[in-house]
N, C-alpha and C positions, 0 to 999 in steps of 0.2 A: 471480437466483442463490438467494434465499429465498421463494420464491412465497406463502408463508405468513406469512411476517415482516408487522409492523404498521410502517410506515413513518411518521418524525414527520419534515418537515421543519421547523429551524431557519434562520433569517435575519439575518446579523448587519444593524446597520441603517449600517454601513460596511467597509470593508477595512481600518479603525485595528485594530492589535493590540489596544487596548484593546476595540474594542466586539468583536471573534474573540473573545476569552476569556469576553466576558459569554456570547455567543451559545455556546460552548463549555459554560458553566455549565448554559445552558438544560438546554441538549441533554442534557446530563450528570443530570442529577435528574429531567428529562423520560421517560429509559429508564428511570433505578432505579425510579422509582415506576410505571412499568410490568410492572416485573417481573425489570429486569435484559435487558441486549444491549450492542448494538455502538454506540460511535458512529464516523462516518467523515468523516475531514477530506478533500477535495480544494486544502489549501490551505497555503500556507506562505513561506518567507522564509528570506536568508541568513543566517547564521550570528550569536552576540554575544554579546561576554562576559557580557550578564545573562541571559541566557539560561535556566539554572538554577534562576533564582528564581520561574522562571514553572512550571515540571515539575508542580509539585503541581496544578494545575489540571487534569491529566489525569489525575486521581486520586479514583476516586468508587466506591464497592463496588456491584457487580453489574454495571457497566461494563467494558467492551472499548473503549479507544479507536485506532483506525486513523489514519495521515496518509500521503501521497503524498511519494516523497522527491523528486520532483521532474522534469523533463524538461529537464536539463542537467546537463553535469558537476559532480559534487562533491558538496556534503551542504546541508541546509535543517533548519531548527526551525519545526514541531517535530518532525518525523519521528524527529530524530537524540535524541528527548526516551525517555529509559530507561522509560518510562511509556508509550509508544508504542509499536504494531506497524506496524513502517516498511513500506511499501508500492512493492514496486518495478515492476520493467516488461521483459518479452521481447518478442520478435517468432514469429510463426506462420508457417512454409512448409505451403505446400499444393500439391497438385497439382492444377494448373491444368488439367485437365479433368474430375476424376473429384471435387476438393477434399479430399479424403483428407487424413488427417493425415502428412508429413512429418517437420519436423524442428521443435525450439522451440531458440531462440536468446537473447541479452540483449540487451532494445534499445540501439541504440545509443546515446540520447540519454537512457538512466535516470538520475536521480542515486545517489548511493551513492559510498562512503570513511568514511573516518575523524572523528569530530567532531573539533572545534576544541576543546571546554569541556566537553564531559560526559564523564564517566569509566566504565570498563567495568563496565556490568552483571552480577548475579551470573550470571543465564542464557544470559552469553555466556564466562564465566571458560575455557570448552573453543577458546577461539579466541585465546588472548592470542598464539599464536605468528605471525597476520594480524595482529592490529587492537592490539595490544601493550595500554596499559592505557586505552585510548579506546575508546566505544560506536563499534560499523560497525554501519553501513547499505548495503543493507536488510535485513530480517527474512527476508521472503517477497515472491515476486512473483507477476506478471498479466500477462495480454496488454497493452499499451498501445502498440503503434506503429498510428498513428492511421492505415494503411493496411493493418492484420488486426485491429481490434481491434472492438468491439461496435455492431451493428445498432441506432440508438434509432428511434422514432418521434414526432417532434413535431406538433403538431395548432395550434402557435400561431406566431404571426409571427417568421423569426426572419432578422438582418439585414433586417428591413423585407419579406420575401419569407415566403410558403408552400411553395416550391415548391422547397425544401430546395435543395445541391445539382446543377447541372448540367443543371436542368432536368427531374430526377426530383420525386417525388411527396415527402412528411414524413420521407423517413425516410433519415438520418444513420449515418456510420460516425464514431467517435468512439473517440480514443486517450488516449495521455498517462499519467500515473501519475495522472492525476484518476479516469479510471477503475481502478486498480487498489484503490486503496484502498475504495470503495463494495463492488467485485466481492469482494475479499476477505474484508469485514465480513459481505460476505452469503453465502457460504459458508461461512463463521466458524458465522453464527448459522443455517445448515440444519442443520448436526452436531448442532444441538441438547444440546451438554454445556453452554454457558452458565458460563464462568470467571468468577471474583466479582473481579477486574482483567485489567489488561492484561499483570500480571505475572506470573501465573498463568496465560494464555495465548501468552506468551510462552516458558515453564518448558517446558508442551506440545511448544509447535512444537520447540526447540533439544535437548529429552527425544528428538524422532522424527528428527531431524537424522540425513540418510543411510537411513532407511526409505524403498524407490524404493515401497512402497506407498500414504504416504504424500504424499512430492513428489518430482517430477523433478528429479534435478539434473541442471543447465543445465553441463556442465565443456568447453564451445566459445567459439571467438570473443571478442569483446570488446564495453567498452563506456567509452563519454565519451570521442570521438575525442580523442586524441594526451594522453588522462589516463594511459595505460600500462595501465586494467585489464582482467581479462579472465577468462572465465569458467574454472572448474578444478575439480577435484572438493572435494566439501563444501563447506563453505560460503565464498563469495568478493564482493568490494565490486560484484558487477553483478546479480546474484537472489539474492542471502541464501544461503537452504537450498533455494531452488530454485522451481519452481511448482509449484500445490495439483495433486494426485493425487488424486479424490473428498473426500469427508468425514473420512476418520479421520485421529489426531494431532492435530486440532485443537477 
């Protein structure tokens, strides 16, 4: 998505909340002193009332931070974190002989609603009549139904096999709101404007909110089987403000 982009991975050296935050930290001072960018979470966890007190750790100047809201119903921290650009997930139809683009839809299995414990951000105050005085999620979404979503190519062992897959050669289709959140960061950072937070990039996107030249809005169908939501015009608990339209508004 950023062919240009200087990529740093970080590693936390477990899945404890505690060593995510350290490895968040890395990450976080790792870009500033690079120059300022994105960082992006594919990772996250149900909901908690301390929840809150951890917010500030997504908070680092010349930083963008991204997180995945999920691949089930409902909401996860930190996505649902005011400091965060929630990262949600549609589905691609195509026509199946020519591949052409169709229609885009919200995955069904996105997370997204209402938080539990965080309270409505100022750059969502245009939506208090959805999300009343609680952060919704998501922001913005991405392809991630792991059956339209992104071509990878692996080169190393994976399941103990090379041979990816079905019996094809390295290379992976790969879903999920894991991927939305990376895809978004890096068309975040091809725009090249470089927001000095998350909040600030967030101002942006919910500023272009209903610009179709900016994103699609997604106003079909549904999403998180028998959760009741569904997509509508502007913004709604299954793709935010919709999916990226090129580079501009963000």
């Amino acid at each position: 998505m950023a062919p240009s982009a200087r990529i740093i991975l970080v590693e936390a050296a477990s899945n404890s909340l505690s060593n995510l935050l350290v490895a968040e930290t890395v990450a976080a001072n790792l870009v500033a002193a690079a120059g300022g960018g994105e960082v992006s979470n594919s990772w996250g966890g149900g909901e908690f009332s301390g929840e809150t007190s951890f917010d500030s750790r997504f908070i680092k100047s010349g930083v963008v931070f991204f997180a995945s809201t999920g691949d089930s119903p409902g909401t996860e921290w930190p996505s649902v974190s005011p400091n965060v650009v929630a990262a949600g997930g549609t589905t691609i139809s195509r026509n199946p002989s020519t591949l052409a683009f169709v229609t885009e839809r919200p995955w069904a299995l996105t997370g997204g609603g209402r938080s539990s414990f965080e309270s409505i951000p100022t750059y969502q105050t245009s939506l208090t009549s959805i999300v009343g005085s609680s952060r919704g999620v998501p922001d913005v979404s991405f392809d991630a139904d792991p059956n339209t979503g992104a071509w990878v190519f692996d080169s190393t062992p994976v399941q103990g096999s090379t041979s990816g897959c079905c019996g094809v050669s390295g290379w992976w289709i790969v879903g999920g709101t894991s991927l939305s959140a990376p895809a978004l960061a890096g068309v975040v950072n091809s725009a090249g404007h470089f927001a000095t937070s998350s909040d600030g990039e967030l101002t942006t996107i919910y500023s272009n909110l209903g610009n179709p030249a900016d994103f699609h809005d997604i106003a079909i169908d549904y999403c998180g089987p028998f959760a009741g939501l569904s997509g509508r015009t502007g913004w709604d608990f299954c793709t935010g403000v919709g999916s990226v339209q090129g580079k501009a508004g963000k």
